[in-house]
PyMOL Python script that loads the backbone (N, CA, C, O; Angstrom):
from pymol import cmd

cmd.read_pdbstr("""\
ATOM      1  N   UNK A   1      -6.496   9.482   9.901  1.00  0.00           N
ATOM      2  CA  UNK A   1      -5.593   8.754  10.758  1.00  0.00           C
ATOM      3  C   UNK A   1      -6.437   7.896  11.698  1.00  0.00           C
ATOM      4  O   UNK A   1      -7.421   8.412  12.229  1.00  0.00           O
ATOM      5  N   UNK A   2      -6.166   6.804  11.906  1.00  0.00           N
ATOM      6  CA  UNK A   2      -6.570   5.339  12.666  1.00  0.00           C
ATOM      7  C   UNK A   2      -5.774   4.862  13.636  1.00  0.00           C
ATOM      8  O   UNK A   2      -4.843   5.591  13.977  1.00  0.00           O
ATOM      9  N   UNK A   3      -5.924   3.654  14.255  1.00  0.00           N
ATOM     10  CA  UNK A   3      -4.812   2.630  14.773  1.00  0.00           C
ATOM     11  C   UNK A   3      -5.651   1.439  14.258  1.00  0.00           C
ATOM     12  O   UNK A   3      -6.757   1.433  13.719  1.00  0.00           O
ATOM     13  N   UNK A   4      -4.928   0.573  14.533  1.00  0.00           N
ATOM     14  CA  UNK A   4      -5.210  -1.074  14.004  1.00  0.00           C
ATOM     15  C   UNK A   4      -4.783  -1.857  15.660  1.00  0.00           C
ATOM     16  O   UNK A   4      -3.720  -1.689  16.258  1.00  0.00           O
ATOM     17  N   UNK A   5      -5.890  -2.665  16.092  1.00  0.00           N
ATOM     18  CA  UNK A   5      -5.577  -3.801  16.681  1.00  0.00           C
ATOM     19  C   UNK A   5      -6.360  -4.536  16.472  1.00  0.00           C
ATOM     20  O   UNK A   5      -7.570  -4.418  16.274  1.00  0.00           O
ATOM     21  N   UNK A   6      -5.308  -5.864  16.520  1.00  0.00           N
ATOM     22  CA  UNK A   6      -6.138  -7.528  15.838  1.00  0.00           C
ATOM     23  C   UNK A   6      -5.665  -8.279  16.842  1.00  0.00           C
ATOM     24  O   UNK A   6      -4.518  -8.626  16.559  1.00  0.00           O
ATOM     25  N   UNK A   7      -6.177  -8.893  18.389  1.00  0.00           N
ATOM     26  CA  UNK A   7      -6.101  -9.533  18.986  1.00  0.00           C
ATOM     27  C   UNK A   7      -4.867  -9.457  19.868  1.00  0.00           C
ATOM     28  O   UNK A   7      -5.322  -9.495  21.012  1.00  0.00           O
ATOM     29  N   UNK A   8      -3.923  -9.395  19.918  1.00  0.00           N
ATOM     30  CA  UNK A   8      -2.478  -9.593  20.820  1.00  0.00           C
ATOM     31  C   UNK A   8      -1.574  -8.711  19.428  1.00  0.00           C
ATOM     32  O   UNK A   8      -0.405  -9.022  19.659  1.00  0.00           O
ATOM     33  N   UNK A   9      -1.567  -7.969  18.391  1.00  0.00           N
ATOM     34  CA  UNK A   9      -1.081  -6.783  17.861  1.00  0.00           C
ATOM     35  C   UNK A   9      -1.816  -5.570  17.327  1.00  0.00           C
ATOM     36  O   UNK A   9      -2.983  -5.655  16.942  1.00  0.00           O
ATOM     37  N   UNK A  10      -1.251  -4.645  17.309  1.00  0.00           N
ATOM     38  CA  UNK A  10      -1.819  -3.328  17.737  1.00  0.00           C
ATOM     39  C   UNK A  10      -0.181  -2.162  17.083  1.00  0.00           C
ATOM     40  O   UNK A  10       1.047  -2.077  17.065  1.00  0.00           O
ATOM     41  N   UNK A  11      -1.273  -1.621  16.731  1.00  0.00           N
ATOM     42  CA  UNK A  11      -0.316  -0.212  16.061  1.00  0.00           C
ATOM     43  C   UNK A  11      -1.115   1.273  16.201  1.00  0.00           C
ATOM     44  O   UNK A  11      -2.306   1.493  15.979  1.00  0.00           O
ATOM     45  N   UNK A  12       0.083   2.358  16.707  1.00  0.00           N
ATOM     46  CA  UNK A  12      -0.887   3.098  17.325  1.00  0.00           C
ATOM     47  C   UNK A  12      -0.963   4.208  16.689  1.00  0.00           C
ATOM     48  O   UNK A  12      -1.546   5.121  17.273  1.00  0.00           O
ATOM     49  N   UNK A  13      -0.334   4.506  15.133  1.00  0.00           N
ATOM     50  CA  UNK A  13      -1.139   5.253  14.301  1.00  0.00           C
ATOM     51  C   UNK A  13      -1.200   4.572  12.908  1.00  0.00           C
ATOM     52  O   UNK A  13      -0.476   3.678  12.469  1.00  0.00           O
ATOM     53  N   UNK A  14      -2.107   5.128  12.397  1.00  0.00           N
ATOM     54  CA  UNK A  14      -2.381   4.426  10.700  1.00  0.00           C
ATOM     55  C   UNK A  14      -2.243   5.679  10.067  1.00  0.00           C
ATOM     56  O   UNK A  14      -2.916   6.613  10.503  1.00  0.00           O
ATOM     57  N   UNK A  15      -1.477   5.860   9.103  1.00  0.00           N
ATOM     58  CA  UNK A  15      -2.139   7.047   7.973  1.00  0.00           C
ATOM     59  C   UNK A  15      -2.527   6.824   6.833  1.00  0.00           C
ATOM     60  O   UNK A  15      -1.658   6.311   6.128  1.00  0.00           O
ATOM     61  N   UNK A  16      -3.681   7.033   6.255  1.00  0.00           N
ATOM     62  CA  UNK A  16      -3.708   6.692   4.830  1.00  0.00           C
ATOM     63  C   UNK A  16      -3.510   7.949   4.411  1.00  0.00           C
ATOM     64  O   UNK A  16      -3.726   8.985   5.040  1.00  0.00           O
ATOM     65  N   UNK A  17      -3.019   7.797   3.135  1.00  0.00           N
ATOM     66  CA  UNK A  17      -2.895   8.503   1.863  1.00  0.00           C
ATOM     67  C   UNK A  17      -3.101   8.136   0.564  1.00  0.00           C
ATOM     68  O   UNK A  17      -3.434   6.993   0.252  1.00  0.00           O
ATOM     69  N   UNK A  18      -2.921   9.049  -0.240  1.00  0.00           N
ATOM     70  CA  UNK A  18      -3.800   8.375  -1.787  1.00  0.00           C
ATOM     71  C   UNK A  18      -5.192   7.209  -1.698  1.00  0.00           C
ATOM     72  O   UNK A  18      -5.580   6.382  -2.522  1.00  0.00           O
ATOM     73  N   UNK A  19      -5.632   7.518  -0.520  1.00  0.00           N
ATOM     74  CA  UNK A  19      -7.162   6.528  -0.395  1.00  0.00           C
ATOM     75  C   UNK A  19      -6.630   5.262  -0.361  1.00  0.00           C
ATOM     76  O   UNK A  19      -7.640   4.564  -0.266  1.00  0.00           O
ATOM     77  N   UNK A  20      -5.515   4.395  -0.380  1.00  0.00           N
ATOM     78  CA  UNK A  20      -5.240   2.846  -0.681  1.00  0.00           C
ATOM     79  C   UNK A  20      -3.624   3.177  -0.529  1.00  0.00           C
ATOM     80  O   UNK A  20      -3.141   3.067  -1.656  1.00  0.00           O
ATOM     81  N   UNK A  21      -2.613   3.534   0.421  1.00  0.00           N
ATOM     82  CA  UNK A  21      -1.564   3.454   0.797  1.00  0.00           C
ATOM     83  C   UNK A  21      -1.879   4.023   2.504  1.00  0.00           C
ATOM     84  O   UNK A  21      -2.469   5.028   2.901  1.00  0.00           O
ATOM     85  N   UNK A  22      -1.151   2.815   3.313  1.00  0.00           N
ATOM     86  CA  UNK A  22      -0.859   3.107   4.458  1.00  0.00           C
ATOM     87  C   UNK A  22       0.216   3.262   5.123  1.00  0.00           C
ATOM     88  O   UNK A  22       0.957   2.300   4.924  1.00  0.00           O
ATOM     89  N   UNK A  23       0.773   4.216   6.004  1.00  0.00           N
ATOM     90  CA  UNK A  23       1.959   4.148   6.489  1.00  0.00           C
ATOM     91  C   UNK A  23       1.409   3.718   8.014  1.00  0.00           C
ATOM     92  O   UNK A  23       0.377   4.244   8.430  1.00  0.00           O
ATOM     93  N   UNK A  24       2.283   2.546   8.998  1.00  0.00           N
ATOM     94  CA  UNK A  24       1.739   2.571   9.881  1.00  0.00           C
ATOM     95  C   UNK A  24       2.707   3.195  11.319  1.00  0.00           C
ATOM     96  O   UNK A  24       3.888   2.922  11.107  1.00  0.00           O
ATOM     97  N   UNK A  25       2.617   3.578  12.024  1.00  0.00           N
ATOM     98  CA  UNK A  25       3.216   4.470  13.318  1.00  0.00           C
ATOM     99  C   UNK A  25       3.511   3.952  14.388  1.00  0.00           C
ATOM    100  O   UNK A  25       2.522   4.089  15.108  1.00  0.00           O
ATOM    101  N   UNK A  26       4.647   3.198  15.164  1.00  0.00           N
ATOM    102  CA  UNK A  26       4.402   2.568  16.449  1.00  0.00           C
ATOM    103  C   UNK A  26       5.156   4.075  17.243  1.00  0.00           C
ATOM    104  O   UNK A  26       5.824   4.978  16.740  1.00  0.00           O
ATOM    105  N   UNK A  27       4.715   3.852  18.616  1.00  0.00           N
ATOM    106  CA  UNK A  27       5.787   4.236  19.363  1.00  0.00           C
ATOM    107  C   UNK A  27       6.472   3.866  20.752  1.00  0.00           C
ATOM    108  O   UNK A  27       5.858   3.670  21.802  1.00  0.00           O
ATOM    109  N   UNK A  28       7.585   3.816  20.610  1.00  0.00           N
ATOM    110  CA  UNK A  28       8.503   3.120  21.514  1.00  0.00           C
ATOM    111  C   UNK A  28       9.292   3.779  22.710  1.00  0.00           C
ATOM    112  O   UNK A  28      10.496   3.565  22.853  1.00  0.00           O
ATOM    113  N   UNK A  29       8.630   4.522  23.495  1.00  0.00           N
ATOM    114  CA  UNK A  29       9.249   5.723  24.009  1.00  0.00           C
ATOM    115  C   UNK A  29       9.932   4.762  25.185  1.00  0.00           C
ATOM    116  O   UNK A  29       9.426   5.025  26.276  1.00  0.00           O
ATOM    117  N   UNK A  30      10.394   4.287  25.219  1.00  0.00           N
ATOM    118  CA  UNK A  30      11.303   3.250  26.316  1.00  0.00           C
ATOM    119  C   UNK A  30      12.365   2.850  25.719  1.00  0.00           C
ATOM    120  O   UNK A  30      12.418   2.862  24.489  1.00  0.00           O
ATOM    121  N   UNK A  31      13.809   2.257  26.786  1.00  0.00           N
ATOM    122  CA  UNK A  31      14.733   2.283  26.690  1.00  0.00           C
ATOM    123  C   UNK A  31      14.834   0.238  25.544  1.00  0.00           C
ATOM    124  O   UNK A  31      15.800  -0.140  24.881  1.00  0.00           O
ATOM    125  N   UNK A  32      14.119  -0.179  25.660  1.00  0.00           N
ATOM    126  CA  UNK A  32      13.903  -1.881  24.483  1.00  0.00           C
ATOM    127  C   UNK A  32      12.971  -1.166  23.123  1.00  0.00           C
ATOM    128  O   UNK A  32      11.833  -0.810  23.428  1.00  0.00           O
ATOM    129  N   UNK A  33      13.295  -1.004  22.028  1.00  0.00           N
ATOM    130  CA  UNK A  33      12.312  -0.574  21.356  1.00  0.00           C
ATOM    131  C   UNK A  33      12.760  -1.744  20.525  1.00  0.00           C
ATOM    132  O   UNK A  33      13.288  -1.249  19.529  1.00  0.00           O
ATOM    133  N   UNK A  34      12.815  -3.281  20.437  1.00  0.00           N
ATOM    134  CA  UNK A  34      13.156  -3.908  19.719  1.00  0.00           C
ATOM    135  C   UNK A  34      11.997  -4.617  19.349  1.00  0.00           C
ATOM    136  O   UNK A  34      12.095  -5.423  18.423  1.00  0.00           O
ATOM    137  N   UNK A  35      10.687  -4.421  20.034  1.00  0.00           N
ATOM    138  CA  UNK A  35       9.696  -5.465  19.673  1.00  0.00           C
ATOM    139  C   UNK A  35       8.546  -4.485  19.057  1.00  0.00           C
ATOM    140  O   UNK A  35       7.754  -3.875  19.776  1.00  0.00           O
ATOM    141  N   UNK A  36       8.558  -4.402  17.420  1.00  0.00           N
ATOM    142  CA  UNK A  36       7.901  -3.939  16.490  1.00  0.00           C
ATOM    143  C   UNK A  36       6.679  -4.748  15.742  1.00  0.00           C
ATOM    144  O   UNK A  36       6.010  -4.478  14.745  1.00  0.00           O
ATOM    145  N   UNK A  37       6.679  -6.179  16.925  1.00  0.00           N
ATOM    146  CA  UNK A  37       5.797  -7.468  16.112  1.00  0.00           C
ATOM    147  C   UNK A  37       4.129  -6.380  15.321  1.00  0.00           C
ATOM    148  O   UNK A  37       3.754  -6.477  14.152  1.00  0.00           O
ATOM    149  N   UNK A  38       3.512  -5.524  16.345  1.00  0.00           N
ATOM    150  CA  UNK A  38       2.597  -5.297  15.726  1.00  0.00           C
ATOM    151  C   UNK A  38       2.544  -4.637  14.365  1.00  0.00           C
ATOM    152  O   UNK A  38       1.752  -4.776  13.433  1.00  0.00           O
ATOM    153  N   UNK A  39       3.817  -3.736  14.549  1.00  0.00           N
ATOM    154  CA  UNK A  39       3.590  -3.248  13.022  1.00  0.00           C
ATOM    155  C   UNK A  39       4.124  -4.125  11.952  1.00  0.00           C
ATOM    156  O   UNK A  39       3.909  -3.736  10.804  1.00  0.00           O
ATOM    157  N   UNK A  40       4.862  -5.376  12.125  1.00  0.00           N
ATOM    158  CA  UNK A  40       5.650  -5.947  10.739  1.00  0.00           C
ATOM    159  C   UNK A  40       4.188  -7.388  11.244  1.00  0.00           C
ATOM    160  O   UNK A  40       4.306  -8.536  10.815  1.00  0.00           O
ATOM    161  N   UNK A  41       3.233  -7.060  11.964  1.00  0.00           N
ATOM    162  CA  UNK A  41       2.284  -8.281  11.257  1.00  0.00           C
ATOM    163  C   UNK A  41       1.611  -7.297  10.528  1.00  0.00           C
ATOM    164  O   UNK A  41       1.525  -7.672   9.359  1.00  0.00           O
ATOM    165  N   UNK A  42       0.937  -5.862  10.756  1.00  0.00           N
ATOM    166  CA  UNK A  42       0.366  -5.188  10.093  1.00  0.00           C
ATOM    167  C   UNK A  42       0.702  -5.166   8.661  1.00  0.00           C
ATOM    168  O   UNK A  42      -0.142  -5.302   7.776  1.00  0.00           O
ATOM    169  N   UNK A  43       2.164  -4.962   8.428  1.00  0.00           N
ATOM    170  CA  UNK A  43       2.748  -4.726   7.725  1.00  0.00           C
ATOM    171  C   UNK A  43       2.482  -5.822   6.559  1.00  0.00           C
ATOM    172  O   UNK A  43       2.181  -5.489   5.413  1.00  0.00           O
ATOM    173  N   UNK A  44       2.639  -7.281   7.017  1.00  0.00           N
ATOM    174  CA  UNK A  44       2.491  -8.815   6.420  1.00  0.00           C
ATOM    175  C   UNK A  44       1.447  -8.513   6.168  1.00  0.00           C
ATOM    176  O   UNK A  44       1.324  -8.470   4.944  1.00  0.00           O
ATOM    177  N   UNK A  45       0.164  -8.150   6.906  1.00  0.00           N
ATOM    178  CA  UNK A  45      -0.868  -8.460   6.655  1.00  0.00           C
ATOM    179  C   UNK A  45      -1.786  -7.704   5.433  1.00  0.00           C
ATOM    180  O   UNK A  45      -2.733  -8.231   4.850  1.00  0.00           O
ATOM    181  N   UNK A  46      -1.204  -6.186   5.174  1.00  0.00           N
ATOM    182  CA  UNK A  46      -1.953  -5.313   4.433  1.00  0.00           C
ATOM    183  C   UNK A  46      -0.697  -5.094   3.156  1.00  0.00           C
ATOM    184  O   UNK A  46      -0.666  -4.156   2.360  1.00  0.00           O
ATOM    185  N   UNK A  47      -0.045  -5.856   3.211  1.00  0.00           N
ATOM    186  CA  UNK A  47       1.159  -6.121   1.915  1.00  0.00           C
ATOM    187  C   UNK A  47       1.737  -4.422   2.170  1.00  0.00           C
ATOM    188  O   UNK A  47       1.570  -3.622   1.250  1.00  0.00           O
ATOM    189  N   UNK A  48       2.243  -4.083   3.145  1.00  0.00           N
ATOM    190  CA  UNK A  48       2.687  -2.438   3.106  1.00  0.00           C
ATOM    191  C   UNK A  48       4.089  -2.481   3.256  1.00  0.00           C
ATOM    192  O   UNK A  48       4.656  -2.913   4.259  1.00  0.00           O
ATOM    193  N   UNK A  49       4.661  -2.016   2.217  1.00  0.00           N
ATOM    194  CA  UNK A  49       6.595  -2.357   2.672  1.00  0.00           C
ATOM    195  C   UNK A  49       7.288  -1.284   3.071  1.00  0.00           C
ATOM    196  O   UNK A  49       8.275  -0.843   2.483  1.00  0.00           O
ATOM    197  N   UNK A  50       6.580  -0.630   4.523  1.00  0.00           N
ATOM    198  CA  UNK A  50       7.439   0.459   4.581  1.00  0.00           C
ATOM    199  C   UNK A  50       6.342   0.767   5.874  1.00  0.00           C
ATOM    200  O   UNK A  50       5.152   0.897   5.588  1.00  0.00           O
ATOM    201  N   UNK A  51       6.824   0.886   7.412  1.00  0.00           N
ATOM    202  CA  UNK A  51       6.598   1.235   8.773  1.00  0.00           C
ATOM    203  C   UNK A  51       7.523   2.311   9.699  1.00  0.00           C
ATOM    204  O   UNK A  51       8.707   2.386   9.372  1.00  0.00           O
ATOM    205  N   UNK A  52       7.116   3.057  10.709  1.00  0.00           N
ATOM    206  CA  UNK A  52       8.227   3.736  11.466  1.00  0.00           C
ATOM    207  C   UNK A  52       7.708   3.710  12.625  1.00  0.00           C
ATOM    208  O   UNK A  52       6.484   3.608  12.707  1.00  0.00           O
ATOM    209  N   UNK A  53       8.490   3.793  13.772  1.00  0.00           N
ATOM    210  CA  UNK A  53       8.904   3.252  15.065  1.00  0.00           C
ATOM    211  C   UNK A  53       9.481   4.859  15.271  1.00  0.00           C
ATOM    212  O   UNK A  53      10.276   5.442  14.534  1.00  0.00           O
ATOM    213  N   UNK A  54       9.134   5.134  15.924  1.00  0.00           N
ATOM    214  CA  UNK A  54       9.178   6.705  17.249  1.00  0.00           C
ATOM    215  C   UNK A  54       9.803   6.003  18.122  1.00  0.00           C
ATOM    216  O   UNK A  54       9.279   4.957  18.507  1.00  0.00           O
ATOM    217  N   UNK A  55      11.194   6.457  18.686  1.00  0.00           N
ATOM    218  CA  UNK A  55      12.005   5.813  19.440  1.00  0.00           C
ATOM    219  C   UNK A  55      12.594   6.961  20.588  1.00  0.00           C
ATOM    220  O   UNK A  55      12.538   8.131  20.208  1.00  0.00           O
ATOM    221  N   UNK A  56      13.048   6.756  21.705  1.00  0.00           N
ATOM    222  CA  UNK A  56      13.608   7.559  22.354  1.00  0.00           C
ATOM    223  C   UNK A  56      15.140   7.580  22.417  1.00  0.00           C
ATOM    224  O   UNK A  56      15.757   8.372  23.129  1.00  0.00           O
ATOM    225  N   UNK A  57      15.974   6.252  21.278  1.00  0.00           N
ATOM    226  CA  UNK A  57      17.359   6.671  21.085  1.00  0.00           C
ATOM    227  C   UNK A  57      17.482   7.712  20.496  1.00  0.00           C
ATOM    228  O   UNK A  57      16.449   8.077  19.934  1.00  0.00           O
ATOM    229  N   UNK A  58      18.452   8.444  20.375  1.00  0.00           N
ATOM    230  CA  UNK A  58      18.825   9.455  19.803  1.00  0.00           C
ATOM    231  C   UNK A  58      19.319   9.024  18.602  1.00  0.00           C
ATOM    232  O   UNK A  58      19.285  10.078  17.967  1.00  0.00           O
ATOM    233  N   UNK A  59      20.058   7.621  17.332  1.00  0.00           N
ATOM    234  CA  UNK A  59      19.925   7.930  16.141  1.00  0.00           C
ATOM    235  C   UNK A  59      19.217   6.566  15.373  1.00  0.00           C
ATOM    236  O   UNK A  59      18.964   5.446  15.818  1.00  0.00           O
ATOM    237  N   UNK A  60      19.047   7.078  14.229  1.00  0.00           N
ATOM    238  CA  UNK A  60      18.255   6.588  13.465  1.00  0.00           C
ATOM    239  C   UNK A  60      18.936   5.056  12.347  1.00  0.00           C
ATOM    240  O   UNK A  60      19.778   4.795  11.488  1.00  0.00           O
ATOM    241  N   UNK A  61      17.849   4.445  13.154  1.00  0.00           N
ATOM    242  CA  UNK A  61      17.922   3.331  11.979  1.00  0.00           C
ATOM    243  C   UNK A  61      16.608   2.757  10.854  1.00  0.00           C
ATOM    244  O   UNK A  61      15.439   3.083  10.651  1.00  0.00           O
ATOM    245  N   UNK A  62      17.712   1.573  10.210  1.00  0.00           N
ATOM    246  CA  UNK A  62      16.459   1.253   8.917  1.00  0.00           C
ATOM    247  C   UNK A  62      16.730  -0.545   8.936  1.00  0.00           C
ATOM    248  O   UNK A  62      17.716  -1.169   8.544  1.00  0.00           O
ATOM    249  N   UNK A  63      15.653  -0.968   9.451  1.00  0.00           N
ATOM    250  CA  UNK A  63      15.451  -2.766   9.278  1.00  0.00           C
ATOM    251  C   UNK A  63      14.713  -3.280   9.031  1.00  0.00           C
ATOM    252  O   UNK A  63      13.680  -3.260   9.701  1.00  0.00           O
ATOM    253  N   UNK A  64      14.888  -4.204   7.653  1.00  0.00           N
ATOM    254  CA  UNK A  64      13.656  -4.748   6.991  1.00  0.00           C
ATOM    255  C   UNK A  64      11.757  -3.920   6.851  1.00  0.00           C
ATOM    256  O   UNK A  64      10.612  -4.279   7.127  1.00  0.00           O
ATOM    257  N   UNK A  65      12.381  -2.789   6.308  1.00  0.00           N
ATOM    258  CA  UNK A  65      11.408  -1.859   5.813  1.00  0.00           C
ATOM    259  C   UNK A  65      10.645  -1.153   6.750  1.00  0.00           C
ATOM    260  O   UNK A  65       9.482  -0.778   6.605  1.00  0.00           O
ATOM    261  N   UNK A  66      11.665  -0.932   8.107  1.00  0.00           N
ATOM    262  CA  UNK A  66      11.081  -0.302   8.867  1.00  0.00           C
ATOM    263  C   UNK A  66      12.003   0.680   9.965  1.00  0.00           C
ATOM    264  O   UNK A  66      12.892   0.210  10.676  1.00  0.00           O
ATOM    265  N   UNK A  67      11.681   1.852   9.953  1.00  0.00           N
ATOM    266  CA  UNK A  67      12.700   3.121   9.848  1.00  0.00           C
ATOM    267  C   UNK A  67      12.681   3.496  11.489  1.00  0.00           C
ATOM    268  O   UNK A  67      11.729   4.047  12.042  1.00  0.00           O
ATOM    269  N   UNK A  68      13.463   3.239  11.906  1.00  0.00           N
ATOM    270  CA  UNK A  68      13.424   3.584  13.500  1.00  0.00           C
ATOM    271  C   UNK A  68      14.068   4.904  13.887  1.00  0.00           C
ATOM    272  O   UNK A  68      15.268   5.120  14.055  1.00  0.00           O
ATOM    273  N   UNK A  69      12.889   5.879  14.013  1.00  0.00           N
ATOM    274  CA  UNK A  69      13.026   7.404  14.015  1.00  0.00           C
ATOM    275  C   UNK A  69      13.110   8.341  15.430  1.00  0.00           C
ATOM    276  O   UNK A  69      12.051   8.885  15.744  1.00  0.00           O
ATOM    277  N   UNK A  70      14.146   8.545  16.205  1.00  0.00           N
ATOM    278  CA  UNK A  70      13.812   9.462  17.394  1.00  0.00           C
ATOM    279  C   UNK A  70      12.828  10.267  17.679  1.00  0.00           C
ATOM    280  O   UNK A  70      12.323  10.648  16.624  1.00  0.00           O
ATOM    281  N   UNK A  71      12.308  10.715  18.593  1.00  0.00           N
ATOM    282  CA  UNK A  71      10.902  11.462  18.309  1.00  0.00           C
ATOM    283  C   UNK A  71      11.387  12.915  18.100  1.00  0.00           C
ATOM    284  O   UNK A  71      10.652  13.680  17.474  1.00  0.00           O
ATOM    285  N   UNK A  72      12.519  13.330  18.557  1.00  0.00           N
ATOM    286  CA  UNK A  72      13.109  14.778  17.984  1.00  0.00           C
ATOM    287  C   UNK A  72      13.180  14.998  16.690  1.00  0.00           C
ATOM    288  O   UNK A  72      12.809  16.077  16.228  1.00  0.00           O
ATOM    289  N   UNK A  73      13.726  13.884  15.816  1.00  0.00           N
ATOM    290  CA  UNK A  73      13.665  14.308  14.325  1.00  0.00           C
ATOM    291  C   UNK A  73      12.389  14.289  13.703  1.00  0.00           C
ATOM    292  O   UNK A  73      12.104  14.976  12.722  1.00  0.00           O
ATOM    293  N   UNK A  74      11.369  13.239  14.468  1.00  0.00           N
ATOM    294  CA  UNK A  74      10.339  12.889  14.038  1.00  0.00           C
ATOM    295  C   UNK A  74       9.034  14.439  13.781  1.00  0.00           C
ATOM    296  O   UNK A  74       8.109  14.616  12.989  1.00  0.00           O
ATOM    297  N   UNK A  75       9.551  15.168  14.772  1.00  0.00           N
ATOM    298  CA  UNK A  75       8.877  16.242  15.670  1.00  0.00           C
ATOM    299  C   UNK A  75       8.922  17.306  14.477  1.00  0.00           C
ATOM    300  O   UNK A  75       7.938  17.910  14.049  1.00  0.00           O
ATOM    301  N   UNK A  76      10.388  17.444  13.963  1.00  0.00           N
ATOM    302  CA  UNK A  76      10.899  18.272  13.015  1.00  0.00           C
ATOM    303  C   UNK A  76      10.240  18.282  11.534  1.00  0.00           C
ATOM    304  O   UNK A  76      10.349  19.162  10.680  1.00  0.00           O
ATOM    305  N   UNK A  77       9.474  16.966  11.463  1.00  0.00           N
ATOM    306  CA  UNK A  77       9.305  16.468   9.853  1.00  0.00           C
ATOM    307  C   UNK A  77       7.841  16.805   9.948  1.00  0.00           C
ATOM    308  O   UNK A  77       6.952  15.959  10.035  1.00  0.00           O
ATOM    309  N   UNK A  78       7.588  18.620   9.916  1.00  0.00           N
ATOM    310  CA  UNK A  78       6.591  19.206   9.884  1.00  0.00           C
ATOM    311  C   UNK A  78       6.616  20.198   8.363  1.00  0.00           C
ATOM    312  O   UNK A  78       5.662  20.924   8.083  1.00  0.00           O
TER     313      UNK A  78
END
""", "prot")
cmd.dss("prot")
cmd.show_as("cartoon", "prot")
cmd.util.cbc("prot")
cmd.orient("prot")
């Protein structure tokens, strides 16, 4: 596990798996979690179609390949 920052974006976990797949991790523990720019440039940039966002709403959404997860359920997915 990593983070990625490239100048003015930044993501604050990386996971690889299978050596050459990354999932990348923001988290948004504030009441605006609408600005995800670092992970969907990450995302553009390393061709990865699939990010999640740690959020402090309570439910869960999914937009343009990126899964906006409460940190309670998140907590659970042990």
């Amino acid at each position: 596990m990593t983070y990625y920052r490239e100048k003015l974006h930044e993501v604050d976990f990386v996971v690889t798996h299978g050596g050459n797949r990354h999932l990348p991790i923001e988290v948004k523990y504030r009441k605006n979690t609408d600005s995800a720019a670092g992970l969907r440039h990450f995302m553009k940039r390393f061709g990865v179609n699939f990010g999640a966002v740690i959020i402090r709403e309570r439910e869960c959404r999914y937009e343009h390949g990126i899964v906006y997860l409460p940190l309670r359920y998140f907590l659970l997915t042990n």
